[in-house]
N, C-alpha and C positions, 0 to 999 in steps of 0.2 A: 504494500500500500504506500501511495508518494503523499507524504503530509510535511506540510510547512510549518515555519511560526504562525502561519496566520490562525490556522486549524488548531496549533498546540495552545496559544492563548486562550482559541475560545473554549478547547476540551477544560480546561484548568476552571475557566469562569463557571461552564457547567458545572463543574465538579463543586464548585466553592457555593452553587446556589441550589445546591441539592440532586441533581439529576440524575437516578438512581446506577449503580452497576453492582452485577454479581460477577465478578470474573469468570471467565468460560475460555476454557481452550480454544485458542485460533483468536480470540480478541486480540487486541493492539492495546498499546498502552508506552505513555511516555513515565519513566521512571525520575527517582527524584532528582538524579544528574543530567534530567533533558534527553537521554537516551531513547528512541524509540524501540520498541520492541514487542513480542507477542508472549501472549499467554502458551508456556509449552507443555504444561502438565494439569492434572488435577491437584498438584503438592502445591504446586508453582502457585497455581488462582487460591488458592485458601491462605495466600499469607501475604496478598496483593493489596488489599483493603487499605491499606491506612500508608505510612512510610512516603507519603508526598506523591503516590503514583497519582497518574492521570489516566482515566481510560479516555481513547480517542472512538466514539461511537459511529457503526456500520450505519450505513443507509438504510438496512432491514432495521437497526436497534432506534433507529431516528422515526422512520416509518413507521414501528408500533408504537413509537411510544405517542405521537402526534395522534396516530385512529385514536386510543384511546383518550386522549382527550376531545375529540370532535372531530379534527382536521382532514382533511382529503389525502391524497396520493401529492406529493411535489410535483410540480410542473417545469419545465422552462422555459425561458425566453431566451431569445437570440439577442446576445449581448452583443457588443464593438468589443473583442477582447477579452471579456469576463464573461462570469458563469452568472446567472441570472436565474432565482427560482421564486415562485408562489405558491402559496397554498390558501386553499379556499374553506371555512369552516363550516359547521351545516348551518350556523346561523346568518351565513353569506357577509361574514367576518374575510377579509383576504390580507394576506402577510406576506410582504415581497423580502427578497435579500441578493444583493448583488456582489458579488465577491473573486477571490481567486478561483476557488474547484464547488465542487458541488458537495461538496463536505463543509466547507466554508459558509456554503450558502446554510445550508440544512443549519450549521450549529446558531452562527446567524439570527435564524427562524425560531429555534429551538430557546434562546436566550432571551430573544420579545416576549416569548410567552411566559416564561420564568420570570423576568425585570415586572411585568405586567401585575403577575400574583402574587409576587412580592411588595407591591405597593399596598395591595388591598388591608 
């Protein structure tokens, strides 16, 4: 998987605003020296939790976790450059994010609605 700073910041913001992980083999995850890396065992994920790790979340783990809060399927748009996505909620609620990759976008997305709930 190709992730940047831009993706490792927003995983870290996730992480700091709650957004949940159980570690699972084959996840990704930045460690607490910036390192990227994957989850390679079942030993390995049950002592991931805490120690400053970062999990960097798949578009399957972004996509469930959006349905269940209302939201639709990401979309995108044809950006000049960048990656460009929305999402539409069933309350015809719509959340754009324009960014480097489509992970960017997603965490992006994923952060409005977090910033959002945490105001209330």
């Amino acid at each position: 998987m190709r992730v940047g700073s831009p993706e490792i910041a927003r995983a870290k913001t996730m992480k700091a605003m709650g957004f949940p992980w159980r570690p699972r083999v084959g996840d990704w995850f930045v460690n607490h020296t910036g390192y990227c890396e994957f989850v390679s065992s079942l030993q390995h994920a049950s002592v991931l939790g805490g120690n400053g790790n970062a999990f960097l979340p798949s578009w399957s783990d972004c996509r469930e976790w959006l349905a269940t809060r209302g939201w639709g399927d990401p979309e995108f748009r044809d950006e000049d450059g960048c990656v460009g996505i929305f999402v539409t909620h069933r309350n015809g609620r719509i959340l754009y994010a324009r960014g480097v990759s489509d992970l960017d976008c997603l965490y992006q997305i994923i952060l409005q609605i977090l910033f959002k709930v945490s105001e209330r």
